[in-house]
C-alpha atoms as a printed R data frame, in Angstrom:
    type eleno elety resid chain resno       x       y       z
1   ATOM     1    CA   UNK     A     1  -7.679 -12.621   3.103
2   ATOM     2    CA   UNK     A     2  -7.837  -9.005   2.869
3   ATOM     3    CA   UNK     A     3  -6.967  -7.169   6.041
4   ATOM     4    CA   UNK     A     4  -7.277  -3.384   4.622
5   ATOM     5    CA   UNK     A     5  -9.150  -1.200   6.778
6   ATOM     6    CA   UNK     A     6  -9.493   1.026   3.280
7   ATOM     7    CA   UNK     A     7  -8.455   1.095  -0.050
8   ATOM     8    CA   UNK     A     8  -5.530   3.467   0.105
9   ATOM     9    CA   UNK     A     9  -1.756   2.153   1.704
10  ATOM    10    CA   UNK     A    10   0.862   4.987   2.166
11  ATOM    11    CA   UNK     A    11   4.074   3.435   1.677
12  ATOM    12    CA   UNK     A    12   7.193   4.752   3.857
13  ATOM    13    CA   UNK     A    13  10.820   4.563   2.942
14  ATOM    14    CA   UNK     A    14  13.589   5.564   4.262
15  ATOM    15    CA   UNK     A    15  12.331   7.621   7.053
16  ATOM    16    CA   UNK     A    16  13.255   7.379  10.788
17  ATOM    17    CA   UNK     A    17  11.337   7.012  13.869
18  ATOM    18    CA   UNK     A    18  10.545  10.688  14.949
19  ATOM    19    CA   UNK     A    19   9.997  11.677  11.408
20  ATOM    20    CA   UNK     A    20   7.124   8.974  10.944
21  ATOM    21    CA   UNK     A    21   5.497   9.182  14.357
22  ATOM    22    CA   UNK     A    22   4.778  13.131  13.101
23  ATOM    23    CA   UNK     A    23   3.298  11.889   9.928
24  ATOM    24    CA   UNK     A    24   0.797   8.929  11.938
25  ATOM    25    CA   UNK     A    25  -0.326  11.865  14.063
26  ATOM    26    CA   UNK     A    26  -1.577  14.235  10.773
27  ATOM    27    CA   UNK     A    27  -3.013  10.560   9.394
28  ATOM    28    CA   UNK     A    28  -4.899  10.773  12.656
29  ATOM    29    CA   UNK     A    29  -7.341  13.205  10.660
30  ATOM    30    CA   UNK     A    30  -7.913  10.733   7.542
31  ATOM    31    CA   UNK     A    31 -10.586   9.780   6.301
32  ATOM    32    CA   UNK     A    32  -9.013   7.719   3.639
33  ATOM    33    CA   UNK     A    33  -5.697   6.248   4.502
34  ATOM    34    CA   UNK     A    34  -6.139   4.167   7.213
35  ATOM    35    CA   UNK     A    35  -2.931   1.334   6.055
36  ATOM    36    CA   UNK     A    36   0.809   2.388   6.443
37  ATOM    37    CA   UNK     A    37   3.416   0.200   4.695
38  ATOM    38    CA   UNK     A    38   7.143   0.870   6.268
39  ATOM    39    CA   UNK     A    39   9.806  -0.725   3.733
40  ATOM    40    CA   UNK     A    40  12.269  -3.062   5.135
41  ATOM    41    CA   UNK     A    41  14.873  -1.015   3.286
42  ATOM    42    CA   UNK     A    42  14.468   1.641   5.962
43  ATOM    43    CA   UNK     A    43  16.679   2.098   8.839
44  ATOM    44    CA   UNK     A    44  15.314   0.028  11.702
45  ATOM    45    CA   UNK     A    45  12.056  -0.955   9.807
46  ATOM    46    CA   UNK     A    46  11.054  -3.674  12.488
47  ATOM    47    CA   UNK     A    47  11.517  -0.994  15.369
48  ATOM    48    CA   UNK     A    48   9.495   1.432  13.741
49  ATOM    49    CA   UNK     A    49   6.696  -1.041  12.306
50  ATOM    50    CA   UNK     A    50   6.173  -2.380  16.101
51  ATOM    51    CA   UNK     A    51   6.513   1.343  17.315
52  ATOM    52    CA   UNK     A    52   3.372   2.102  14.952
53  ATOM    53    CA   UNK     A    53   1.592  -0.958  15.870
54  ATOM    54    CA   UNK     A    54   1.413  -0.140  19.802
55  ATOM    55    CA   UNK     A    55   1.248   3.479  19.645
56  ATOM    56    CA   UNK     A    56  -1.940   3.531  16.402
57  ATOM    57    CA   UNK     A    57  -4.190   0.924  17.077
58  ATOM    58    CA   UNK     A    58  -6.605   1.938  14.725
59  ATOM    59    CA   UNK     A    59  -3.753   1.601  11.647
60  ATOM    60    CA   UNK     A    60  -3.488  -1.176   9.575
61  ATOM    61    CA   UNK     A    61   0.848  -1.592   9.591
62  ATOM    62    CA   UNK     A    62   2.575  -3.512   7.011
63  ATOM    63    CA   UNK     A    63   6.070  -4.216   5.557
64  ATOM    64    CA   UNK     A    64   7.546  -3.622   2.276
65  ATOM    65    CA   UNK     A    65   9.984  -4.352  -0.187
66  ATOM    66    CA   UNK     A    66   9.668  -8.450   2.024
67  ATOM    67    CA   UNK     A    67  11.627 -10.296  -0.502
68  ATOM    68    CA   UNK     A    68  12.895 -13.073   1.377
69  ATOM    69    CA   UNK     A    69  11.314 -16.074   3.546
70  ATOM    70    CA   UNK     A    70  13.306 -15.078   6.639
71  ATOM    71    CA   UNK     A    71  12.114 -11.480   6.099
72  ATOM    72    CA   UNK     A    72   8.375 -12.867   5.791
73  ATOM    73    CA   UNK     A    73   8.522 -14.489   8.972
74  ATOM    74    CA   UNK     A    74  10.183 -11.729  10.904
75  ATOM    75    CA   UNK     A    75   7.978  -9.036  10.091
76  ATOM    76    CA   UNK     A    76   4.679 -11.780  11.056
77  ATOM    77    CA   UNK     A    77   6.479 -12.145  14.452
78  ATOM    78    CA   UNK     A    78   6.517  -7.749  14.683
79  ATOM    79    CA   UNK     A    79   2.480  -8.830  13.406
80  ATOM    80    CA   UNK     A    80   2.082  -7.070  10.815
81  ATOM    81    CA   UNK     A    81  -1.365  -7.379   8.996
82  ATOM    82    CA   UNK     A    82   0.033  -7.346   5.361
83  ATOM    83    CA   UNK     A    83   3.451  -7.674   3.717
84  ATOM    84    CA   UNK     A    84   4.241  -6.010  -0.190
85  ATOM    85    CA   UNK     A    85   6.875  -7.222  -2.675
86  ATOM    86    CA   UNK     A    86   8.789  -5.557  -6.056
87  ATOM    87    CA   UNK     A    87   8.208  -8.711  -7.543
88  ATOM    88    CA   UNK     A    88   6.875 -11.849  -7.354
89  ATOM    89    CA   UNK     A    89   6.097 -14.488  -4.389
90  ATOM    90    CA   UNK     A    90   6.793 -18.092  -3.951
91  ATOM    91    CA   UNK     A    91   3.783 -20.368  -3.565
92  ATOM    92    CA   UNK     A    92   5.533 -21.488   0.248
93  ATOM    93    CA   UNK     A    93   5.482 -17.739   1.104
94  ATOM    94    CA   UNK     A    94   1.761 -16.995   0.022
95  ATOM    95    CA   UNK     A    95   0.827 -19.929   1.809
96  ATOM    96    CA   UNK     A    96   2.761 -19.406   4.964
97  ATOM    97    CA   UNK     A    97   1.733 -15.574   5.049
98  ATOM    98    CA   UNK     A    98  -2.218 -16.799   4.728
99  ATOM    99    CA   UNK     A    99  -1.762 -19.439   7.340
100 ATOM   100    CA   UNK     A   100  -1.076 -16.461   9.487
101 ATOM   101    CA   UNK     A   101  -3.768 -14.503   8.504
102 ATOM   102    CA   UNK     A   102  -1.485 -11.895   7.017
103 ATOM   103    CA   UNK     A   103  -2.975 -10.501   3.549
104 ATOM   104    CA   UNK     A   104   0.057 -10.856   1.002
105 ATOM   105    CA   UNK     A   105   0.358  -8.302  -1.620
106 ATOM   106    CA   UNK     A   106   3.128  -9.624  -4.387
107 ATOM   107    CA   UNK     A   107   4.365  -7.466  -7.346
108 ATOM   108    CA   UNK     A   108   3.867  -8.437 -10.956
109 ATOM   109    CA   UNK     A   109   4.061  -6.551 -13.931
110 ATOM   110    CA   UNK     A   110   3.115  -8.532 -17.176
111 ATOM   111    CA   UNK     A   111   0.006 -10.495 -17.622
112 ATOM   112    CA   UNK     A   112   1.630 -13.268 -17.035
113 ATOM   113    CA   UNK     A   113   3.209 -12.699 -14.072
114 ATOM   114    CA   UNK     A   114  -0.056 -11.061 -12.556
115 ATOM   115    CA   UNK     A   115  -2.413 -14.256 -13.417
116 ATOM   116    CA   UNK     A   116   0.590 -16.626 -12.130
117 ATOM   117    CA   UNK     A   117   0.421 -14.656  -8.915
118 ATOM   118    CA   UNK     A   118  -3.279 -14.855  -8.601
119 ATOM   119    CA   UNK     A   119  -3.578 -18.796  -9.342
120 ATOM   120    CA   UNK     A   120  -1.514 -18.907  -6.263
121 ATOM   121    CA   UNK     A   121  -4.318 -17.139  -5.000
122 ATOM   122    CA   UNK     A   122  -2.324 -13.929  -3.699
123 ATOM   123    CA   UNK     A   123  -4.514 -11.845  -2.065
124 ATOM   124    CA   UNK     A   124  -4.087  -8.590  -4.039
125 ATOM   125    CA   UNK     A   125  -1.640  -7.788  -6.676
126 ATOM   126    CA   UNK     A   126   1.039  -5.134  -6.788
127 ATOM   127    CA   UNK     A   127   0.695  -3.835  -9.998
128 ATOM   128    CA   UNK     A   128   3.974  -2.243 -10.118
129 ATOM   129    CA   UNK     A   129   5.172   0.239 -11.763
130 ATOM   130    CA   UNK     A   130   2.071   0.746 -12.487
131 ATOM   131    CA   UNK     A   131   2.979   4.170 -14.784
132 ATOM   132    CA   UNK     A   132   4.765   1.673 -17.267
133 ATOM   133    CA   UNK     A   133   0.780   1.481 -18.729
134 ATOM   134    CA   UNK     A   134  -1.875   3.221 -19.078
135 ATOM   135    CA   UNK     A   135  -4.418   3.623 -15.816
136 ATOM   136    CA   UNK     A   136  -7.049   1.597 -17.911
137 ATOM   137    CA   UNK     A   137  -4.457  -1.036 -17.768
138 ATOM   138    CA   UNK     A   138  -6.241  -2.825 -14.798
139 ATOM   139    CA   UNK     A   139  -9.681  -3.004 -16.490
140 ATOM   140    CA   UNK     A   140  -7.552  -4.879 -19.531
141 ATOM   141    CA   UNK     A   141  -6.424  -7.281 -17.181
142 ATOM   142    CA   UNK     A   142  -9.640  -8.334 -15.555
143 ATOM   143    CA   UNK     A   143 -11.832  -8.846 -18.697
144 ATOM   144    CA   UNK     A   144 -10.760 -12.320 -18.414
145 ATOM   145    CA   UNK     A   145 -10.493 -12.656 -14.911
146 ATOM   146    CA   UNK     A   146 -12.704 -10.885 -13.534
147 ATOM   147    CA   UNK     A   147 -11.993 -11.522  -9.445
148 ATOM   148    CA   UNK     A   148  -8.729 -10.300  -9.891
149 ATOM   149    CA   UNK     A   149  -7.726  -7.531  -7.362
150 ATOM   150    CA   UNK     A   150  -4.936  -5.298  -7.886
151 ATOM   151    CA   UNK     A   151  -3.200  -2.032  -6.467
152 ATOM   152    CA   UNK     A   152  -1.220   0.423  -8.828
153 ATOM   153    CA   UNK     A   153   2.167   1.507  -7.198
154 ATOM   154    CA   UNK     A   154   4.481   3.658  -8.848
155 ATOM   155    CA   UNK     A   155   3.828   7.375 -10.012
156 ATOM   156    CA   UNK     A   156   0.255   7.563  -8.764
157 ATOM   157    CA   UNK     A   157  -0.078  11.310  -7.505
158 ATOM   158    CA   UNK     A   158  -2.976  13.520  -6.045
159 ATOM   159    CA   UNK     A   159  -3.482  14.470  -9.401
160 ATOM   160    CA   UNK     A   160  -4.002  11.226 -11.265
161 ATOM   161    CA   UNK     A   161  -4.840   8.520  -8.522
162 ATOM   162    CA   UNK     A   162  -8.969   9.421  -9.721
163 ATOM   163    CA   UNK     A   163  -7.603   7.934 -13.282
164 ATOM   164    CA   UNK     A   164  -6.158   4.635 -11.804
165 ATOM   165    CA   UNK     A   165  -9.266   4.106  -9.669
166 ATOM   166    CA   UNK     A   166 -11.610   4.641 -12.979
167 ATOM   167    CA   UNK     A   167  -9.002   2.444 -14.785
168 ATOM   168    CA   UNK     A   168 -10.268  -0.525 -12.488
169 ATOM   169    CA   UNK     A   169  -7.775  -0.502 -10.156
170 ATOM   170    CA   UNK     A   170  -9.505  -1.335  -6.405
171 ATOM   171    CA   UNK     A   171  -6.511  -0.644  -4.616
172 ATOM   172    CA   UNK     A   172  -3.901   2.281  -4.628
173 ATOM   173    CA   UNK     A   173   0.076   2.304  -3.098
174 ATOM   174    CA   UNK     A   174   2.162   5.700  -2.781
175 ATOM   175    CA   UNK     A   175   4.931   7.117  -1.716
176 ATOM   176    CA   UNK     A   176   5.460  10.537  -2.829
177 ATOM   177    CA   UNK     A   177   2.076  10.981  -4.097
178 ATOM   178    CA   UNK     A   178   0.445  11.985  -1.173
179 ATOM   179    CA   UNK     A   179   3.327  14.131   1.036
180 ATOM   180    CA   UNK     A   180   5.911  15.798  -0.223
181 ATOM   181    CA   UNK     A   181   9.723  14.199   1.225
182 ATOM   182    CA   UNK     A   182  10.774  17.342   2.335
183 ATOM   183    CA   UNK     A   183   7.676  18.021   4.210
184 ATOM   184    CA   UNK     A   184   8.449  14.463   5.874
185 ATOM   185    CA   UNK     A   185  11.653  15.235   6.355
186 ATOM   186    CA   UNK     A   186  11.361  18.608   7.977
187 ATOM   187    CA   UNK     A   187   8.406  17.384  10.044
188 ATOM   188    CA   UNK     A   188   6.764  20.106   8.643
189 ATOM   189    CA   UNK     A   189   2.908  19.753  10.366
190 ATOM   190    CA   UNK     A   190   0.868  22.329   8.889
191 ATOM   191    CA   UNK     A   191   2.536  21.366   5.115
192 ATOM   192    CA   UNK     A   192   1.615  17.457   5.872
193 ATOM   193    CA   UNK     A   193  -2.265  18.404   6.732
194 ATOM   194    CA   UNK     A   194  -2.001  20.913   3.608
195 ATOM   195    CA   UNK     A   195  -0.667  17.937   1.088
196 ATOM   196    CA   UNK     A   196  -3.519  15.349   2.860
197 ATOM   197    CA   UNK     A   197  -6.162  17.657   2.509
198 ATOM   198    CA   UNK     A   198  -5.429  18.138  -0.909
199 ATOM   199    CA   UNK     A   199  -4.808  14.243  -1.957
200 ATOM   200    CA   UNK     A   200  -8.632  13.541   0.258
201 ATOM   201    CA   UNK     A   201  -9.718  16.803  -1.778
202 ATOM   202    CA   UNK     A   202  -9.312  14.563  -4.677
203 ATOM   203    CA   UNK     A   203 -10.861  11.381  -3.633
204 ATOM   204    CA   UNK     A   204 -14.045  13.657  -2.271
205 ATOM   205    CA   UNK     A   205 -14.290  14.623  -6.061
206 ATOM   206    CA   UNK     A   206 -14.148  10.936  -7.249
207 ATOM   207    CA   UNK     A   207 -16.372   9.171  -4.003
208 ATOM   208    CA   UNK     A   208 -19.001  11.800  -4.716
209 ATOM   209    CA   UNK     A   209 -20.469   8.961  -7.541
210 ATOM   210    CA   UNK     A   210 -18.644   5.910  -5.941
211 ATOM   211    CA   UNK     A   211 -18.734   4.157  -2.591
212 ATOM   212    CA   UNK     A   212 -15.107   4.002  -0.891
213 ATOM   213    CA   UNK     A   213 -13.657   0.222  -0.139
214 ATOM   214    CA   UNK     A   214 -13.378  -0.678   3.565
């Protein structure tokens, strides 16, 4: 179950309320980030992830950093349509996050740990930190399974997310990579458009040859 509306998620930490209802309004003008991940590590995560929900209907929201079964099921109940993890899920947590039609995105670093996540059929995995390797890393990985789909988090950038996504990577998480903190920070509108125009810059330069994921 993969409930992505595209292949891009921007992940959000640490930022409150009025500082990421500015940044959903530039997103507004995407054309390539259409999921936002808010990290439960945030002040008032649940608050702002239903805040998001109701006021972007078009946005796929999600949680982050969900380690914990009680934090699973709380951020289903804000309905959320995907949850990420630093590390590893349990089978019962995969399970109960598919039973409720949520897609469940665990972290895993190793080979091992990424083919243990995918027998428990995980719907994508967190390759994370992804910068630890190489971005070919990903292609590695799937030359024995080839069905398995994974997202690189962890020092992808404007600048080198077209390597990742050549590196066989289907899926791409960042933070930093895309706006600058201080522009976040400072609600800084005409800097945010600035640093999305020049991340989709980027991607227009790669999707030229290739077909975008929906």
């Amino acid at each position: 179950m993969i409930n992505l509306k595209s292949n891009i998620v921007l992940i959000l930490r640490g930022y409150h309320l009025e500082q990421v209802l500015t940044l959903m309004d530039v997103l507004n003008d995407s054309r390539y980030i259409k999921n936002v991940e808010i990290t439960l590590n945030s002040e008032g995560a649940i608050s702002i992830i239903k805040e998001i929900i109701q006021r972007y209907p078009t946005l796929c929201v999600g949680a982050g950093t969900v380690i914990t079964f009680e934090q699973l099921k709380e951020v289903i109940d804000a309905k959320v349509k995907f949850v990420l993890s630093p590390s590893g899920y349990s089978p019962e947590m995969i399970d109960y996050a598919l039973k409720h039609n949520v897609t469940v995105v665990p972290g895993a670093l190793t080979p091992t740990e990424i083919y243990k996540q995918h027998v428990l059929k995980a719907s994508i995995i967190k390759v994370f930190p992804a910068n630890e390797y190489s971005c070919n890393y990903a292609k590695k990985l799937k030359e024995p399974v080839e069905d398995l789909k994974l997202m690189a988090v962890g020092g992808v950038t404007a600048d080198n997310v077209i390597n990742y996504l050549k590196g066989g990577y289907q899926y791409i998480g960042t933070a930093g990579g895309i706006f600058k903190k201080e522009h976040i920070l400072h609600q800084d509108v005409e800097k945010l458009k600035q640093d999305l125009d020049y991340f989709e810059a980027k991607l227009d330069e790669y999707y030229k040859n290739e077909r975008p994921i929906q």
